[in-house]
C-alpha positions as CSV (number, residue, x, y, z in Angstrom):
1,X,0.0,0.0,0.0
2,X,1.3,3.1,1.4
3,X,5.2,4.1,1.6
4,X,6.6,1.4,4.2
5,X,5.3,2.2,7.7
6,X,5.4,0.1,11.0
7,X,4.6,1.2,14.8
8,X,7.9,1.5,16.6
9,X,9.1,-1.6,18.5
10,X,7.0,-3.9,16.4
11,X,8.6,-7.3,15.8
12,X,9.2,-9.1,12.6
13,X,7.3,-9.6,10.2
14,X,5.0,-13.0,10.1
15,X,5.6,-15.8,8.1
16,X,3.1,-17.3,5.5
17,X,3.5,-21.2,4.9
18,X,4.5,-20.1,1.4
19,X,7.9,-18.8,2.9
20,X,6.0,-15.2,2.1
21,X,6.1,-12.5,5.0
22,X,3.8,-10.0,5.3
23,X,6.2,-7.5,3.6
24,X,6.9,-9.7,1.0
25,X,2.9,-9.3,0.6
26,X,3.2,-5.9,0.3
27,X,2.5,-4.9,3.7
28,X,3.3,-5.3,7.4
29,X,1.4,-5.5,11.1
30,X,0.5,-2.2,12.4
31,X,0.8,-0.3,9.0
32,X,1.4,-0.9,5.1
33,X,3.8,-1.4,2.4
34,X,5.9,0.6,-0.1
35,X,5.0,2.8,-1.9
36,X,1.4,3.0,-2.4
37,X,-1.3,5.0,-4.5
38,X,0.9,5.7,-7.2
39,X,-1.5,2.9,-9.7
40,X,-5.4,2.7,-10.4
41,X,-4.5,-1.1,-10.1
42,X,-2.5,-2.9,-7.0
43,X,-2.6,-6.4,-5.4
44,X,-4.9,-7.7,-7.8
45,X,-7.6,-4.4,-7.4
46,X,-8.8,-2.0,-9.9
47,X,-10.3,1.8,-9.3
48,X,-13.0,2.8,-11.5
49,X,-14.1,6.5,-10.3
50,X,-17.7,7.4,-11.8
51,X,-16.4,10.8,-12.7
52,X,-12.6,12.4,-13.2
53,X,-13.4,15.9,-14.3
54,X,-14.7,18.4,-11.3
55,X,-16.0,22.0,-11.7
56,X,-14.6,24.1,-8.9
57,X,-16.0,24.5,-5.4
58,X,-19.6,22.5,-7.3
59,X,-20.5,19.8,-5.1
60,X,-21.2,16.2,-6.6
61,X,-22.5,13.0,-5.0
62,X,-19.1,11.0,-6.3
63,X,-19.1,7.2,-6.7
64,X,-16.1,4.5,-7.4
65,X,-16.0,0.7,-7.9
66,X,-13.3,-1.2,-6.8
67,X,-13.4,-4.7,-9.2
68,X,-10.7,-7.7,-9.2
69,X,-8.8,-9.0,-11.8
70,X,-11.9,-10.8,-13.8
71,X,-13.8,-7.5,-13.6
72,X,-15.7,-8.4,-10.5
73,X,-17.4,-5.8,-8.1
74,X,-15.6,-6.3,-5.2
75,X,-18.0,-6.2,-2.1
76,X,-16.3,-7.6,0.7
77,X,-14.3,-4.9,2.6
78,X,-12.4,-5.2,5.9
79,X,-12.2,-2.2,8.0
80,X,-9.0,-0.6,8.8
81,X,-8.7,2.4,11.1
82,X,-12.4,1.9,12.2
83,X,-13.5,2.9,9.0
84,X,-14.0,-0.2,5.6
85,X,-12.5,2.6,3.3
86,X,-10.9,6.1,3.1
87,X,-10.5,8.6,0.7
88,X,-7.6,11.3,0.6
89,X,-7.7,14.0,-2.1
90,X,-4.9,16.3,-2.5
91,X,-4.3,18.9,-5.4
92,X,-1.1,17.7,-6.8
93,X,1.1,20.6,-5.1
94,X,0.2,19.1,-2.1
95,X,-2.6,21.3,-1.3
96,X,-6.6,21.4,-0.7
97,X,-6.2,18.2,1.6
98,X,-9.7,16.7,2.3
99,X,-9.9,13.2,4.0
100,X,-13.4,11.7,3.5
101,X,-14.6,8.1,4.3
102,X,-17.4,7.1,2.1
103,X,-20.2,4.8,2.2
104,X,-20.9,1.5,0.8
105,X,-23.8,0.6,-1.0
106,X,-25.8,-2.9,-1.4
107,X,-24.2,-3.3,-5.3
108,X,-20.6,-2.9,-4.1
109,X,-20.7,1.0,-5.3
110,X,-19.3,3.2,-3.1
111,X,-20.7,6.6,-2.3
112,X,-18.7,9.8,-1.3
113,X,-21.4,13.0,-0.7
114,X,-20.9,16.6,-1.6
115,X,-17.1,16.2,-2.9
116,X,-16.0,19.6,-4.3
117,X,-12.4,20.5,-5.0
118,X,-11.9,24.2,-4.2
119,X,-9.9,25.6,-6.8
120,X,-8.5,24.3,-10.1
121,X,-6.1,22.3,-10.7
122,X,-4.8,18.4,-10.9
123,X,-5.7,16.7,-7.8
124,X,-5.0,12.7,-6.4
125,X,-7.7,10.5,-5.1
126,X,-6.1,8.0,-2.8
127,X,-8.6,5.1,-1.8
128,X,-7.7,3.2,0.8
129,X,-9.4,-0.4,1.6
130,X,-8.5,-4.0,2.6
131,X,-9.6,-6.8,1.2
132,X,-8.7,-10.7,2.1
133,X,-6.5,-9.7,4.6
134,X,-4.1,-7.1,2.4
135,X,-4.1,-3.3,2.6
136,X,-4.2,-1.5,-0.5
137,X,-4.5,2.1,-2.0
138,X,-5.3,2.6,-5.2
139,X,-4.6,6.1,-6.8
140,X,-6.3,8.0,-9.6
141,X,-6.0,11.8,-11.1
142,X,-9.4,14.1,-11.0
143,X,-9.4,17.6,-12.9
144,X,-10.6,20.8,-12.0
145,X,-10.3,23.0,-15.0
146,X,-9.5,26.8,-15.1
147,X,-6.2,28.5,-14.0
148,X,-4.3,27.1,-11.2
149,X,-2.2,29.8,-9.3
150,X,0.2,28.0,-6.5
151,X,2.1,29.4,-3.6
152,X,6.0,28.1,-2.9
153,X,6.6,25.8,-0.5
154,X,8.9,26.1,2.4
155,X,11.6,23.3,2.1
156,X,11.0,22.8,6.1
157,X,8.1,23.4,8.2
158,X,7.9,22.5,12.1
159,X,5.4,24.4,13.3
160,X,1.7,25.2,12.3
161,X,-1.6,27.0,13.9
162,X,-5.2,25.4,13.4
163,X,-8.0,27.2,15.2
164,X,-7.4,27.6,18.1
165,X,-4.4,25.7,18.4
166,X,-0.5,25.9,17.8
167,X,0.8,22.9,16.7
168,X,4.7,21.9,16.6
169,X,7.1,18.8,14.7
170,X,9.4,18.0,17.8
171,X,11.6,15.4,15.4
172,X,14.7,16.9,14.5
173,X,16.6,14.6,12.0
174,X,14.7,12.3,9.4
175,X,17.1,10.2,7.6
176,X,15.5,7.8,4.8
177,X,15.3,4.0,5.4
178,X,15.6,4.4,9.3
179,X,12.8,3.7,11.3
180,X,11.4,7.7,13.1
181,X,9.4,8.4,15.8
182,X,7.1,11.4,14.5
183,X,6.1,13.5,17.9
184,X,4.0,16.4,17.2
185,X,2.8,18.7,20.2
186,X,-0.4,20.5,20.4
187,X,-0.9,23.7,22.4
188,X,-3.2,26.4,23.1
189,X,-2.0,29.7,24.1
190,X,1.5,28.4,24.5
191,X,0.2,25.4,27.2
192,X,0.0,21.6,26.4
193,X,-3.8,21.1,25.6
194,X,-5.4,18.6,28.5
195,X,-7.3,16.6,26.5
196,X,-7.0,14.8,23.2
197,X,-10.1,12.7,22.3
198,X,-9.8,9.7,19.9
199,X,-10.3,10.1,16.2
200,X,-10.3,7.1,14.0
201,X,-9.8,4.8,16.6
202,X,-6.4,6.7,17.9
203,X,-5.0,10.1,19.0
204,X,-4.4,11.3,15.6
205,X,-4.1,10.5,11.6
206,X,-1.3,11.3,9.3
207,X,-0.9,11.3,6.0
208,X,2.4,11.9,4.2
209,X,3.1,12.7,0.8
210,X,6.3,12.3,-1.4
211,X,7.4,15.4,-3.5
212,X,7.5,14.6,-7.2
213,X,5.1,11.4,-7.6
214,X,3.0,11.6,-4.5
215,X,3.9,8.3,-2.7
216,X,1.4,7.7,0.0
217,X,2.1,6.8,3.6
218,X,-1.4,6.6,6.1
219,X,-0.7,5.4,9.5
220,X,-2.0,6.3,12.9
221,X,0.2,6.9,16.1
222,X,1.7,5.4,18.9
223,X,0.4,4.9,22.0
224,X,0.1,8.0,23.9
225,X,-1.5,9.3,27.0
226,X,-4.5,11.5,26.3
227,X,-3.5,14.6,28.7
228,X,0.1,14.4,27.4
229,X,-0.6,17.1,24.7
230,X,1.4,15.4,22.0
231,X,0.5,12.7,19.2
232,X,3.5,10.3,17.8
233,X,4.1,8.0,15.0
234,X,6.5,5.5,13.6
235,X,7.3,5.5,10.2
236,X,10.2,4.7,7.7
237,X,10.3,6.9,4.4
238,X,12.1,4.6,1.7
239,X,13.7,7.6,-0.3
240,X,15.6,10.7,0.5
241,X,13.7,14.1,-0.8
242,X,10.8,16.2,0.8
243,X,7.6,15.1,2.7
244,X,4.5,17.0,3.2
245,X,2.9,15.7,6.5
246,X,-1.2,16.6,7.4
247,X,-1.8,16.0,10.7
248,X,-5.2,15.2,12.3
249,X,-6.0,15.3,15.4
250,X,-8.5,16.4,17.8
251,X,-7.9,18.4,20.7
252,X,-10.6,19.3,23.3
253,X,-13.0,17.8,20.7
254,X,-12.3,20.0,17.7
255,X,-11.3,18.1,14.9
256,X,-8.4,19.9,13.6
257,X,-5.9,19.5,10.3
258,X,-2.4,20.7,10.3
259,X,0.3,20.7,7.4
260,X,4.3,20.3,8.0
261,X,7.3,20.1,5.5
262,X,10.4,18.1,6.1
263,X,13.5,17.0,4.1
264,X,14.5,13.3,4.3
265,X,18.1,13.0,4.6
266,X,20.1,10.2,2.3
């Protein structure tokens, strides 16, 4: 699925009776494979999106198939995250991030209500789902026509405000192929916040991003304590280059979204 991601202090990986491990399989406990949502068509899985042209900020009920190698409607979904699918759209800048989690319907369609993309532009639809056992995301472009105007990047970012709230990337050093706590803090008027409630299952979401193709990690965090005002994850990026990191989480019960930059060291 995703760029190769694992929780931190997870064992190794299980062994099939094949001789297979699970990252032979294309993905590993606690978090998914390398690198993922780049194809309409993984492990076997093909995307088939109702509709890949959007007019800006004009709402449409949006539906997608996902059918097997004989052309099949798949219909049997396991869930992962608390949720049997998700969908991540991101403008191809690495803006206009939207995470939506849409709804299956009785002939194996599945529905996704009121998606609009704000502004034009190119923009990725991530799916994510699992299916016998294997976690997939399947990637496909959607078009906004008009002109696109887009603001520069920094090539670092460590800290970031949402709402009410001041979030900060305490990792200093991401070097690729090693495996990297990810400890974000969130504060409110300078002060740890006292209470993170559970979203997804967790403490938080991320989603990460590769510059230059769009190579999709989604994994959720490590086991923190609620009041301790931070949200952590362990992941491995594959490749040097730069990341964009959205953040979830919800403090206080706000459901807030946060963006960061880094630069993955060789």
């Amino acid at each position: 699925m995703p760029l190769e991601s694992e929780p931190l202090g997870m064992g190794e990986h299980s062994s099939h009776g094949d001789g297979s491990t699970d990252a032979d399989r294309g993905h590993a406990p606690g978090g998914h494979a390398a690198p993922g949502g780049l194809s309409l068509a993984a492990n076997g899985l093909r995307l088939e999106p109702s509709e890949t042209r959007f007019e800006p900020e004009a709402p449409v009920h949006w539906t997608f198939r996902i059918v097997d190698e004989d052309g099949a409607v798949v219909t049997d979904f396991e869930e992962a995250h608390g949720r049997p699918s998700h969908l991540v759209v991101v403008r191809r800048d690495l803006t206009r991030f939207q995470h939506r989690h849409p709804e299956l319907q009785a002939d194996g369609t599945w529905l996704v209500e009121d998606l609009a993309v704000p502004d034009p532009g190119v923009y990725r639809a991530f799916v994510d789902v699992v299916v016998d056992g294997h976690p997939t995301t399947l990637g496909f472009d959607l078009l906004a026509p008009g002109t696109a105007t887009h603001d520069e990047r920094p090539d670092a970012s460590r800290r970031a405000t949402a709402g009410n709230y001041e979030l900060e990337l305490l990792t200093d050093d991401v070097a690729a192929g090693e495996r990297t706590r990810l400890s974000f803090a969130v504060r409110r008027g300078g002060e740890p916040v006292s209470e993170l409630e559970p979203y997804l299952g967790a403490l938080g979401h991320l989603v990460a991003l590769r510059e230059g193709d769009l190579a999709y990690l989604h994994v959720h965090p490590e086991a923190t304590a609620p009041d301790s005002g931070r949200v952590e994850f362990g992941a491995r990026f594959p490749t040097p280059g730069r990341y964009r990191l959205f953040l979830q989480t919800k403090p206080e019960g706000a459901l807030i979204t946060a963006q960061f930059d880094v630069r993955v060291a060789p």
